[in-house]
C-alpha positions in Angstrom: -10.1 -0.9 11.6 -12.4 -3.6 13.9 -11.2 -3.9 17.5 -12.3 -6.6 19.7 -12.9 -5.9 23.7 -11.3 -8.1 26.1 -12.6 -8.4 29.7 -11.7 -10.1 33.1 -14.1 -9.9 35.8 -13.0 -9.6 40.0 -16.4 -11.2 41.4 -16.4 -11.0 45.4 -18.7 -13.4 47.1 -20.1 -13.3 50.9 -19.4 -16.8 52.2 -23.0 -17.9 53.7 -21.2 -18.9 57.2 -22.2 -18.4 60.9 -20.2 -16.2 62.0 -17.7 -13.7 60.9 -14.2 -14.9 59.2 -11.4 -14.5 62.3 -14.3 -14.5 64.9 -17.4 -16.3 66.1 -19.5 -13.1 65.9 -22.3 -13.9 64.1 -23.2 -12.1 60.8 -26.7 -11.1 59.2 -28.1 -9.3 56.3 -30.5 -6.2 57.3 -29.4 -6.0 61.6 -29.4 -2.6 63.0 -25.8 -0.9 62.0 -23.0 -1.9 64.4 -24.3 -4.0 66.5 -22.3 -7.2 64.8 -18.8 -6.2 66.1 -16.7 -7.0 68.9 -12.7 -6.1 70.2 -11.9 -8.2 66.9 -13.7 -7.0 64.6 -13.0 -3.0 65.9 -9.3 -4.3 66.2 -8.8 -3.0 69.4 -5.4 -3.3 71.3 -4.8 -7.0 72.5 -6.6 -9.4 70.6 -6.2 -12.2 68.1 -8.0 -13.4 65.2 -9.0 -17.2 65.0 -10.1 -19.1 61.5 -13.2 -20.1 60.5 -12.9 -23.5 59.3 -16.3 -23.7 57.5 -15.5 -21.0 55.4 -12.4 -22.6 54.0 -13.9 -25.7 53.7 -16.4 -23.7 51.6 -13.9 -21.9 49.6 -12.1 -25.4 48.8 -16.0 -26.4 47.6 -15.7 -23.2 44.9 -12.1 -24.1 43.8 -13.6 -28.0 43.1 -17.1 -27.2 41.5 -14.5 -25.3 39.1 -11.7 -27.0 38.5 -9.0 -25.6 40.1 -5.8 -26.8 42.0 -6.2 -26.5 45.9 -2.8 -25.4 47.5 -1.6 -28.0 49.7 -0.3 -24.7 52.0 -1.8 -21.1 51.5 -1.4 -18.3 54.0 -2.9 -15.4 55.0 -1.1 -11.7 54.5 -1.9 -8.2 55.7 -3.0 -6.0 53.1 -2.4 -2.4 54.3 -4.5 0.5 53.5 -6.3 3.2 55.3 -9.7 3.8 54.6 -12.7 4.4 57.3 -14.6 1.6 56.2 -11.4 -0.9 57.3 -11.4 -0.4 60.6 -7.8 -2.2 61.4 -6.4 0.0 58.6 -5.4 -3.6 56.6 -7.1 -6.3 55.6 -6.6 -9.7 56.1 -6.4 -11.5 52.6 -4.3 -14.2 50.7 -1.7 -12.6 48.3 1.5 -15.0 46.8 -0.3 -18.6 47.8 -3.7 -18.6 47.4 -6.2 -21.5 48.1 -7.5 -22.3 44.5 -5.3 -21.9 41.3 -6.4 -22.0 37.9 -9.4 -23.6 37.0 -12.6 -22.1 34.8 -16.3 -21.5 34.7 -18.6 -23.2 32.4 -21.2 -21.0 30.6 -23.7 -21.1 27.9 -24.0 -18.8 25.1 -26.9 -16.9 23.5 -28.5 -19.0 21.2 -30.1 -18.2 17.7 -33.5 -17.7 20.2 -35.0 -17.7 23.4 -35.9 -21.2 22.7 -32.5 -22.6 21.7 -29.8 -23.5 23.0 -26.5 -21.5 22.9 -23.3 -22.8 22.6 -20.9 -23.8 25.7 -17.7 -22.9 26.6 -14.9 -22.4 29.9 -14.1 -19.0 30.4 -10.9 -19.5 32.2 -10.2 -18.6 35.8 -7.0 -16.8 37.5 -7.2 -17.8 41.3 -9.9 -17.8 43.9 -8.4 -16.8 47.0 -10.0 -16.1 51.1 -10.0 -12.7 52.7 -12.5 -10.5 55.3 -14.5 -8.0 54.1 -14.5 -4.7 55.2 -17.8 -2.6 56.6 -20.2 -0.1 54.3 -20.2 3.2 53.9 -23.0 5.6 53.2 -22.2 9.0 51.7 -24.5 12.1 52.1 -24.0 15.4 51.0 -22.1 16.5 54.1 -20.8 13.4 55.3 -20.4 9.9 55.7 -21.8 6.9 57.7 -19.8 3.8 58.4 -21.6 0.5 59.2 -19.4 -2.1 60.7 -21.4 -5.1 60.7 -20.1 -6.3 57.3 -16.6 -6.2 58.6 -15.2 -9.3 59.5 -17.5 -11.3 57.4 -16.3 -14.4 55.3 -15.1 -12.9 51.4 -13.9 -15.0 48.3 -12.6 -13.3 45.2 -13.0 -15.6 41.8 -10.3 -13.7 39.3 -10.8 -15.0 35.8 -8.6 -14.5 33.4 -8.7 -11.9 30.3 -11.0 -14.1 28.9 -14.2 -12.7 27.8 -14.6 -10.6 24.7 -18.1 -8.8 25.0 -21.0 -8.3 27.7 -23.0 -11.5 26.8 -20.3 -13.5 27.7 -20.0 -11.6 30.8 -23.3 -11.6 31.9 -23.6 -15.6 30.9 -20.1 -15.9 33.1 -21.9 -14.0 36.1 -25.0 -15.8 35.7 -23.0 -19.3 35.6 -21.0 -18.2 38.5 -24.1 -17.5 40.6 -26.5 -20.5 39.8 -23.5 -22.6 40.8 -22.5 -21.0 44.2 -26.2 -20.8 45.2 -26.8 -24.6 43.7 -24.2 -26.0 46.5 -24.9 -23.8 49.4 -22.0 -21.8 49.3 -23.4 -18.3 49.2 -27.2 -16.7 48.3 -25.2 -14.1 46.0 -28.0 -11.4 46.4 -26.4 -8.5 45.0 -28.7 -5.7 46.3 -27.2 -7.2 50.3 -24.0 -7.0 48.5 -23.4 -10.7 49.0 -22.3 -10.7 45.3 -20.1 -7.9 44.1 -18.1 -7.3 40.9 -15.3 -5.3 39.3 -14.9 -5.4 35.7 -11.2 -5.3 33.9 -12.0 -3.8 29.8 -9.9 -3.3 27.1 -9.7 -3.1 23.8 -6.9 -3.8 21.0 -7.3 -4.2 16.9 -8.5 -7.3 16.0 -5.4 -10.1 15.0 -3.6 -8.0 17.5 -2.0 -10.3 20.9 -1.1 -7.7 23.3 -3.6 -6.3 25.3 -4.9 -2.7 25.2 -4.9 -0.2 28.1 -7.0 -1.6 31.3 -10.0 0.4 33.0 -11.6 -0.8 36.0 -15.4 -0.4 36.3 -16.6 0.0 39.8 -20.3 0.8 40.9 -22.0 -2.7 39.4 -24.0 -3.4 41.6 -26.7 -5.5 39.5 -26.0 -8.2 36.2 -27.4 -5.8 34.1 -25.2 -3.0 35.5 -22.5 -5.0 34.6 -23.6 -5.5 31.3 -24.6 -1.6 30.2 -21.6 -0.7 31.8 -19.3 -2.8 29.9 -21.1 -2.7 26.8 -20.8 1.7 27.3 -17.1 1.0 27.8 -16.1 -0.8 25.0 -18.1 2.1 22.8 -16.3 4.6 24.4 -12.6 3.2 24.2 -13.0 2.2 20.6 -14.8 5.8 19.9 -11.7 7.1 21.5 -8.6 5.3 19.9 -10.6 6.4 16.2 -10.0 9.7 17.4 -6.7 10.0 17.7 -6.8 9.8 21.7 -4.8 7.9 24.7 -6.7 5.4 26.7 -5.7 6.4 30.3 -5.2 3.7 33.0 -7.8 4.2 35.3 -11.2 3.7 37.8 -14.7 4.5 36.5 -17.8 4.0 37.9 -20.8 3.0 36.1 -23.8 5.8 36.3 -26.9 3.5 35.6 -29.2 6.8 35.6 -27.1 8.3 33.0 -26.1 5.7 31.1 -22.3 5.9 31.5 -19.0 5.9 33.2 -17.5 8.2 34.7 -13.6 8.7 35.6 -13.1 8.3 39.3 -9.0 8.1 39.6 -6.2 7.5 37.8 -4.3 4.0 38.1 -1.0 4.8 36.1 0.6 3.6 39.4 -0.3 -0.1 41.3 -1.2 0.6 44.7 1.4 -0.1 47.0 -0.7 -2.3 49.5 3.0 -3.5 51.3 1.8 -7.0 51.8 3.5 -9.3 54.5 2.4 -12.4 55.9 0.2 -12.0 58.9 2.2 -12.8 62.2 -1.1 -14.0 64.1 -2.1 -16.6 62.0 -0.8 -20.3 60.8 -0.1 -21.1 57.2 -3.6 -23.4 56.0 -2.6 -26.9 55.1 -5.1 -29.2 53.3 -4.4 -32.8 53.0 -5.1 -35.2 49.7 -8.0 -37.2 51.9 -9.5 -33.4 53.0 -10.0 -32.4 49.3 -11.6 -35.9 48.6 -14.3 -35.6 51.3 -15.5 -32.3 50.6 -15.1 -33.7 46.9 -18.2 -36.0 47.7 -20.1 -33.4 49.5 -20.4 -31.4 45.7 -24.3 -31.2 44.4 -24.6 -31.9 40.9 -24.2 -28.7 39.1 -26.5 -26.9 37.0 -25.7 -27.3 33.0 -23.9 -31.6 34.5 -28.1 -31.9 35.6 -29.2 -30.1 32.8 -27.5 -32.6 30.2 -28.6 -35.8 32.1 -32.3 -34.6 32.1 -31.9 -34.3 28.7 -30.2 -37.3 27.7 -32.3 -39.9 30.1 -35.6 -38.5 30.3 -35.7 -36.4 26.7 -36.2 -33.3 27.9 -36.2 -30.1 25.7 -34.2 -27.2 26.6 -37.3 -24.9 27.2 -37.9 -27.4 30.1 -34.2 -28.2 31.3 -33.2 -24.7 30.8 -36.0 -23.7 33.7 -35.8 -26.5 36.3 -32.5 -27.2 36.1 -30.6 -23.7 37.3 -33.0 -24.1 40.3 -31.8 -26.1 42.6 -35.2 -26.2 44.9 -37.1 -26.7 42.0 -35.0 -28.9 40.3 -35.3 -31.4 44.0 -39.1 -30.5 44.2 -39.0 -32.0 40.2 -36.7 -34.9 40.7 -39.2 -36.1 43.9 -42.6 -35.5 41.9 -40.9 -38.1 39.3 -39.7 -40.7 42.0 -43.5 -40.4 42.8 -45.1 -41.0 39.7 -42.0 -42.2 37.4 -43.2 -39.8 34.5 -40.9 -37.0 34.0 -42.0 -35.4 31.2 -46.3 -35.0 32.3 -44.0 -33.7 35.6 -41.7 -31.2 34.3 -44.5 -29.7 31.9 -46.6 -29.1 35.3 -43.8 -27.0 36.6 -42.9 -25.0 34.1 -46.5 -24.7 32.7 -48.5 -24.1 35.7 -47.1 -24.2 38.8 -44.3 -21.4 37.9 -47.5 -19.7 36.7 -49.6 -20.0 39.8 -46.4 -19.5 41.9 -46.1 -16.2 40.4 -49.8 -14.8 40.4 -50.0 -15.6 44.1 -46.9 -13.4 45.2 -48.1 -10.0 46.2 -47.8 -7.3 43.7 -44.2 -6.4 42.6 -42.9 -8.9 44.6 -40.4 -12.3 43.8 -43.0 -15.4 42.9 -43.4 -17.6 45.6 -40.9 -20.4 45.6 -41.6 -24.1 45.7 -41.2 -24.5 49.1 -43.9 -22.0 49.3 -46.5 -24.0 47.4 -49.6 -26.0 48.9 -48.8 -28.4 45.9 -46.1 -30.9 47.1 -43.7 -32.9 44.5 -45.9 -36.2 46.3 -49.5 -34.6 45.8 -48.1 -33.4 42.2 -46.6 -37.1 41.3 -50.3 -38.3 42.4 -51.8 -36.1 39.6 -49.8 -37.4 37.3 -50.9 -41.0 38.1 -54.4 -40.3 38.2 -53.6 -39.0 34.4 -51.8 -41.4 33.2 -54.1 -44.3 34.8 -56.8 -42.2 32.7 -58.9 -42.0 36.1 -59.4 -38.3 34.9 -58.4 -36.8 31.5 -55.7 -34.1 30.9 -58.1 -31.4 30.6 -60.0 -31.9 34.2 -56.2 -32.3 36.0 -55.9 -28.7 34.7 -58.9 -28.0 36.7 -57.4 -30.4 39.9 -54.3 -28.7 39.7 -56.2 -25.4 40.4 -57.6 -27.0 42.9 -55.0 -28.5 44.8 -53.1 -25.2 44.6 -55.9 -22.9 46.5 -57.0 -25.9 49.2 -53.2 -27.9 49.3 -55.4 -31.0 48.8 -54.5 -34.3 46.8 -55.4 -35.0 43.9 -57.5 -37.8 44.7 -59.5 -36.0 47.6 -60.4 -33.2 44.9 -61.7 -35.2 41.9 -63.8 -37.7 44.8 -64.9 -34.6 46.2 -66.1 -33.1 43.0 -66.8 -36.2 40.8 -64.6 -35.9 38.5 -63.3 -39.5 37.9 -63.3 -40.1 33.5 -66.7 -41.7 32.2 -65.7 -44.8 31.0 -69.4 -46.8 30.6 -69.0 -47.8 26.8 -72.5 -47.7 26.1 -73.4 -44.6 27.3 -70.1 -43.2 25.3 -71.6 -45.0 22.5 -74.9 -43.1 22.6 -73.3 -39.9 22.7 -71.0 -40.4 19.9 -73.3 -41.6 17.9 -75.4 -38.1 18.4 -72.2 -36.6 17.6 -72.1 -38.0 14.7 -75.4 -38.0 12.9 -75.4 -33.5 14.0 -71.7 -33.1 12.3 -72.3 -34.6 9.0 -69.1 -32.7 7.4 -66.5 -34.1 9.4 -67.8 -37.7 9.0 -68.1 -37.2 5.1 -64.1 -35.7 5.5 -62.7 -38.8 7.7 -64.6 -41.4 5.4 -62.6 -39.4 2.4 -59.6 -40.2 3.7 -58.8 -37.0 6.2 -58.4 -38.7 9.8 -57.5 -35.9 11.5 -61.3 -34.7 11.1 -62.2 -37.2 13.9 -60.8 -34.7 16.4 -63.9 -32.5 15.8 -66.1 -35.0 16.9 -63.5 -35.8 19.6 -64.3 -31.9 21.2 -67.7 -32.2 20.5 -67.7 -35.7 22.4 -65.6 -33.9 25.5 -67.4 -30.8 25.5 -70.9 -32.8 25.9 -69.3 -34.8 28.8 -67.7 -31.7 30.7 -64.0 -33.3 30.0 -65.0 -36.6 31.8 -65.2 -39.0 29.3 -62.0 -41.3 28.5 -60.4 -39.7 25.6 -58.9 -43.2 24.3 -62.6 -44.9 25.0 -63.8 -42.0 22.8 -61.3 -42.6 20.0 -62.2 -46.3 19.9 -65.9 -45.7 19.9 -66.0 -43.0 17.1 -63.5 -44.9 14.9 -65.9 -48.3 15.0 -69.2 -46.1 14.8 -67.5 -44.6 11.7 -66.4 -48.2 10.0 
């Protein structure tokens, strides 16, 4: 019998905000533990929680970017539990009337290679609703460690739907997800800060079959790849299971990336009781028609929408589009460097070529390259190469040289190939008396072109650029050979 797997994902994501959710504390990454709280936050008797606006107006911005339905009116409901990282012993989340309904998230396949592109499709999405997260907790052998300065901060959970059938479609949803929160600002989804955190539904059923198998949560994912081992290990083990005769059980596992496997943490035969009631501190949200619309126009163009304009008006292939495009820096950095120079293709092949290149050699060892932002090389100095190139002022092969340049000193290209005298040889008679040593020392190409085999001109070509150090005008060159060769 062939089964097929079928998997919903819970992604949280850390609103990037000022300050917490239902207080103006602020909140950072990496601060000493507990020194972000206050009475709100530590719920102490006596106080009252107050909205952020920018995180719902950031929330509405997720719900648009993928098509979902923003509730004119969604409120806010106290989900009880008691655990010592929830320091009011309930949490203050969205239950019956979320803020975004429906929707879906565009991703793209694996193609047939690295080099090809994979087919696109929506994996549908459940709701996206607003809550507070809750602090961190750091176990030891003896005991445990609570951090509050997470609590309080600014939490969206995207629910899909059922709607992914194997871990390449779940990483590609994840990846997706991220490029597009981080495109427009909304979060920097940097899973080791646990800005980006993800529970994974899997199931599996016969194949043909409609109803859905037994569910098991996976917890502990705390990387893409985590969340692809560990789902790819589930499915193995619930099909393995079922051919033996055995009962899924309805439970939590964690993923053990050291081991290699998932591990049974409790039973879920029961839904948790969370007795949710509508908070009694705070106002139902409403959002008006000409709200939606504004932040509407504040969307950035996202990722694959850019990626398929690149390659429509300028040609691009998808070896180029498929690096700039998910980049949202880089992709700005690109788009100035061609206002600068108007050729888009000389530009993007410098970015994904050499610059990514040098980018990455000059980050210190087993660090992240350094980003654009980081680079001496601007997208004006870079758009002035170009020109230089394409005015044939210097030949490709010395702007490979320039480049180098301009990336160690932060210099234009101009100033570097002045400073070095590097500007193409374009004096026709002294190209003349060079080619025509060239030719009379290479008598085998010469006899090949005259027989008919053009391409044998290229030899002399090299020969004619090696003897001018690259300097020479390549299309003088090609015009001079051809007539000393009839």
């Amino acid at each position: 019998m062939e089964f097929e797997a079928v998997i919903g994902l819970e992604v949280h994501v850390q609103l990037k905000t000022r300050t917490k959710m239902f207080t103006r504390v602020a909140y950072h990454y990496g601060e000493q533990p507990n020194t972000l709280t206050n009475p709100v936050v530590l719920a102490l008797p006596g106080v009252l929680p107050v909205m952020n606006a920018e995180a719902i107006r950031k929330s509405i911005k997720v719900g648009l970017m993928h098509g979902c339905k923003i509730a004119e009116v969604c409120k806010w409901d106290r989900k009880n539990y008691f655990y010592p990282d929830n320091p009011k012993n309930y949490q203050i989340s969205q239950y019956d009337q979320p803020l975004c309904l429906g929707g879906g998230v565009e991703i793209e396949l694996p193609g047939a290679s690295r080099n090809i592109q994979g087919a696109h499709r929506i994996v549908q999405l459940t709701r996206i609703h607003l809550e507070e997260d809750v602090g961190k907790l750091t176990h030891y052998n003896n005991d445990s460690l609570v951090d509050y300065n997470r609590a309080g901060a600014p939490l969206i959970e995207i629910v899909s739907e059922p709607d992914m059938h194997n871990s390449d479609e779940v990483f590609a949803y994840l990846t997706a997800l991220r490029t597009n929160l981080v495109a427009a600002g909304i979060s920097d989804c940097d899973m080791e800060k646990g800005q980006l955190r993800c529970d994974a539904n899997v199931s599996v059923r016969p194949k043909g079959e409609t109803k859905l198998g037994t569910k098991v949560e996976l917890k502990n994912l705390n990387s893409f790849s985590g969340v692809r081992n560990g789902v790819d290990f589930e499915i193995k083990r619930q099909i393995a299971a079922i051919q033996k005769g055995e009962r899924i059980s309805q439970e939590t596992r964690r993923w053990d990336a050291q081991l290699g496997l998932t591990q049974s943490m409790r039973s879920k035969e029961q839904a948790h009781d969370y007795r949710y009631f509508p908070d009694p501190d705070l106002m139902p949200v409403r959002v008006t028609p000409e709200q939606i619309e504004k932040l509407r126009k504040e969307l950035p163009e996202l990722p694959f929408d850019k990626q398929r304009r690149y390659q429509k008006e300028w040609e691009l292939p998808y070896t180029i589009t498929s690096v700039i495009c998910p980049d949202r820096e880089l992709s700005e950095y690109f788009e100035a460097a061609v206002a600068a120079c108007g050729n888009p293709k000389a530009v993007a092949n410098y970015i994904a070529n050499d610059l990514l290149r040098e980018l990455a050699a000059a980050a210190p060892m087993g660090e992240s390259p350094l980003t654009v932002s980081q680079s001496k090389i601007t997208a004006a100095t870079l758009g002035g190469l170009v020109k230089l190139v394409d005015s044939g002022a210097i030949s490709k092969q010395i702007a490979k040289d320039v480049f180098l340049e301009m990336f160690q000193t932060g210099e234009t290209a101009e100033t570097v190939v002045d400073r070095k005298g590097l500007r193409t040889q374009s004096d026709t008679g002294a190209l003349e008396k060079i080619c025509a040593e060239i030719v009379a020392a290479n008598p085998k190409p010469v006899a090949e072109y005259k027989a008919g085999k053009l391409t044998a001109i290229n030899a002399l070509k090299g020969q004619v650029m090696k003897q001018t150090k690259g300097q020479a005008n390549p299309a003088t060159v090609d015009e001079v050979l051809k007539k000393l060769l009839g």
